[in-house]
C-alpha positions as CSV (number, residue, x, y, z in Angstrom):
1,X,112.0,55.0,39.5
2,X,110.0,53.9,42.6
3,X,109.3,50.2,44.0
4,X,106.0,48.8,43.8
5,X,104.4,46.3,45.1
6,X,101.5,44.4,42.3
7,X,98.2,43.0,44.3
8,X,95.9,40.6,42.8
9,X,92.2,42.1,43.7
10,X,89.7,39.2,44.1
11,X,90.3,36.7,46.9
12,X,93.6,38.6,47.7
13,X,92.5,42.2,49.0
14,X,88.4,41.9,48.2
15,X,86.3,38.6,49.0
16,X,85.1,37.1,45.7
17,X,84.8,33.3,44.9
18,X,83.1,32.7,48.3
19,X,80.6,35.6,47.6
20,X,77.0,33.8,47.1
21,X,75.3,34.5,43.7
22,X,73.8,37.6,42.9
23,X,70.1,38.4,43.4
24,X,69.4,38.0,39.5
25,X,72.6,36.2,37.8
26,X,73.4,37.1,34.5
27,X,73.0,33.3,32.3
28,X,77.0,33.4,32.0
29,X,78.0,34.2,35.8
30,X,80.0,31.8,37.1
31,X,81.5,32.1,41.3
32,X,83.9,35.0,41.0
33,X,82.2,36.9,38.5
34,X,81.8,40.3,40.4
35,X,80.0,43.1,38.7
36,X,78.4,44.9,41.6
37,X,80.3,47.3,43.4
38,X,77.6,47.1,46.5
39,X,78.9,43.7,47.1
40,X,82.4,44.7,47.5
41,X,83.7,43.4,50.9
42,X,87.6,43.9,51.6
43,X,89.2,40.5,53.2
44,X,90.2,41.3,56.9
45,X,93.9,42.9,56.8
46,X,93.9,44.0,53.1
47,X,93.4,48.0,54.3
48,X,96.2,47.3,57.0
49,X,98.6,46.1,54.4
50,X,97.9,48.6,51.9
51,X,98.5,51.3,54.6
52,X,101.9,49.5,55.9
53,X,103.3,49.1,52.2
54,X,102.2,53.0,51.4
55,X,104.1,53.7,54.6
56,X,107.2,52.0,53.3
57,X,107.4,53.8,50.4
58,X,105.8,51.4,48.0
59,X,103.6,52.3,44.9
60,X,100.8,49.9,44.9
61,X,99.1,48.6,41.6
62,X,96.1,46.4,41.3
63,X,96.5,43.7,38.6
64,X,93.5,41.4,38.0
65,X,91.5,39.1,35.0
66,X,88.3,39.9,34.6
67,X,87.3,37.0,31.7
68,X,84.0,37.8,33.1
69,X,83.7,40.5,30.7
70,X,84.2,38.1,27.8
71,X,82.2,35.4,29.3
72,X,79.5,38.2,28.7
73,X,78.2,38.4,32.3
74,X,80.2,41.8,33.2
75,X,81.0,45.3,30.7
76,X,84.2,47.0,31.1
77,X,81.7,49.7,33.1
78,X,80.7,47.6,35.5
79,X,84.7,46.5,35.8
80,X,85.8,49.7,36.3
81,X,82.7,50.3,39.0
82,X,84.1,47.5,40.9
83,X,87.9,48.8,41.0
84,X,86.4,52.7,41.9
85,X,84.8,50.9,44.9
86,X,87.8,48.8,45.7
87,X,89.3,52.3,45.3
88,X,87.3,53.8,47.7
89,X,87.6,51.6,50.9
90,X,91.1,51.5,50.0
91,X,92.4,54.7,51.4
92,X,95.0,56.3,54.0
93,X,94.5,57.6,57.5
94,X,93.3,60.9,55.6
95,X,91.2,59.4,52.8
96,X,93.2,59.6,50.0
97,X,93.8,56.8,47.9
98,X,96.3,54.1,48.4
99,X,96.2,52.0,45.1
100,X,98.2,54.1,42.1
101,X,96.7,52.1,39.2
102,X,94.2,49.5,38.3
103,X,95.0,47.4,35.7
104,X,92.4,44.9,34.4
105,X,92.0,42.4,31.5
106,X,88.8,41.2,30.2
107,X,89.4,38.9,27.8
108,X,89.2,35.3,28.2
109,X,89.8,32.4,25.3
110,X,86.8,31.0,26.4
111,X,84.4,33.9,26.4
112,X,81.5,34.1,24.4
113,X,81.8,37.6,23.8
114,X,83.5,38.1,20.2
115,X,85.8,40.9,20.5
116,X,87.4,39.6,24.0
117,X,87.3,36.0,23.3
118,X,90.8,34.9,22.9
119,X,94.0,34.9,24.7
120,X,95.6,38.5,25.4
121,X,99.1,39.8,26.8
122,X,97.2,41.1,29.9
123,X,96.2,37.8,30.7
124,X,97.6,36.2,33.8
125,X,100.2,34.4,33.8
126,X,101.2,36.7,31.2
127,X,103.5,40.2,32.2
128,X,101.3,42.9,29.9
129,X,99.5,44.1,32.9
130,X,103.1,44.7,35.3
131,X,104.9,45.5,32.0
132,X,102.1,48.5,31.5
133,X,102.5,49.5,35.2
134,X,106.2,49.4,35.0
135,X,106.2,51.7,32.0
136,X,103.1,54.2,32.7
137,X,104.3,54.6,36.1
138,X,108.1,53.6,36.1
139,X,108.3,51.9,38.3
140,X,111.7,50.0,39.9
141,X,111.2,46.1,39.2
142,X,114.6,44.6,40.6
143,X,112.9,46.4,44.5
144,X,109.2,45.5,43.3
145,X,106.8,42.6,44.6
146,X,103.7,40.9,43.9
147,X,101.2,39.4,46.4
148,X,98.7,37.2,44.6
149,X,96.6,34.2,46.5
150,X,96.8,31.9,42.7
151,X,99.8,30.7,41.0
152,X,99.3,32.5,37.7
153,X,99.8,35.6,39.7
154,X,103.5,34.8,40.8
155,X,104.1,33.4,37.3
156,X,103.1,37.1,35.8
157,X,105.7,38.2,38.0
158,X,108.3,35.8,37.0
159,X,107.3,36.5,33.1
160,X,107.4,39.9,34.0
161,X,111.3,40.2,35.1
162,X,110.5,39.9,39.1
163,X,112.4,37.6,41.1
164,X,110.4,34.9,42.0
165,X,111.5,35.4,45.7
166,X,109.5,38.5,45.5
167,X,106.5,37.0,44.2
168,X,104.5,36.4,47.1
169,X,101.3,33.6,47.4
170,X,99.1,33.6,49.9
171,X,96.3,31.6,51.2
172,X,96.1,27.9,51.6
173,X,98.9,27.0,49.1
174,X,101.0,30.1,49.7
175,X,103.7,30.8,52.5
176,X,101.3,33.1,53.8
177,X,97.9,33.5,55.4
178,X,96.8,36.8,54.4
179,X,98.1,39.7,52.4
180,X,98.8,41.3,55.5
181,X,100.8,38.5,56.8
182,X,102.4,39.0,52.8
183,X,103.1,43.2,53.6
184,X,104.6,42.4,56.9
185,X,107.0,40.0,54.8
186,X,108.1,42.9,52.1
187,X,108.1,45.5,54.6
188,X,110.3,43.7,56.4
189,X,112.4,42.1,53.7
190,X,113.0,45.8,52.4
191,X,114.0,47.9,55.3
């Protein structure tokens, strides 16, 4: 079994809400809908803390709702474009990859896309996406973490079995600034 630490993508490792509208917005898109992996941009730090948790042993899992998909103004494709790219900047001194697993969940109870509309057991706050990383990848929850910059991300990893101790926000309501600021913290928390 090997520790992981759980990352919320948008607004914790890749800018989002603050990105401005697509050229041509799909009727649906609402601020944080990304569907374009061009306009991927990682937040200052996030490469740095991936890099310094790798180093420290950690497996690193991306966890993030995409209700975008059921609000009709993102597929799963384009989903899964956006996490390749995310991928992709994301890598070690070498260029290999940092991030062990994306896990993603498009559905949303107030899509208007049939067969995603409704609540799910992926959907933050709830554990599906961490319970599915724990068992695909077993991984070590009692030495695992999460760094997330909203509330439902620490309350996944409560409902998920983490200690909420470990569960990590950051940003304007969070103990920390960044998710650098956030790796330091583990890093140093787990030595």
């Amino acid at each position: 079994m090997k520790p992981c630490v759980f990352l919320d993508r948008d607004d914790t490792l890749i800018r989002n809400n603050t990105l401005p509208p697509p050229a041509n917005p799909h009727p649906a898109w609402k601020p944080g809908d990304l569907s374009d992996p061009s306009r991927v941009e990682l937040l200052p730090g996030a490469l740095d803390a991936c890099r310094l948790l790798r180093g420290a042993g950690f497996a690193l899992v991306i966890i993030t709702n995409q209700g975008c998909v059921a609000r009709g103004s993102a597929t799963i494709a384009d989903v899964e474009a956006v996490n390749t790219r995310v991928g992709e900047l994301l890598d070690d001194d070498a260029g290999g990859p940092l991030i062990d697993r994306f896990y993603y969940c498009p559905y949303h109870p107030q899509g208007n896309v049939p067969e995603y509309t409704r609540e799910h057991e992926l959907r933050k706050p709830a554990p599906g996406m961490l319970l599915a990383a724990k068992r695909d990848l077993d991984l070590d929850m009692d030495l695992s973490w999460l760094i997330g910059d909203a509330p439902r991300d620490c309350e996944s990893g409560v409902n998920a079995g983490l200690d909420a101790d470990r569960c990590l926000l950051i940003g304007e309501a969070g103990a920390f600034a960044d998710v650098l600021a956030a790796a330091r913290h583990v890093v140093e928390r787990s030595a």
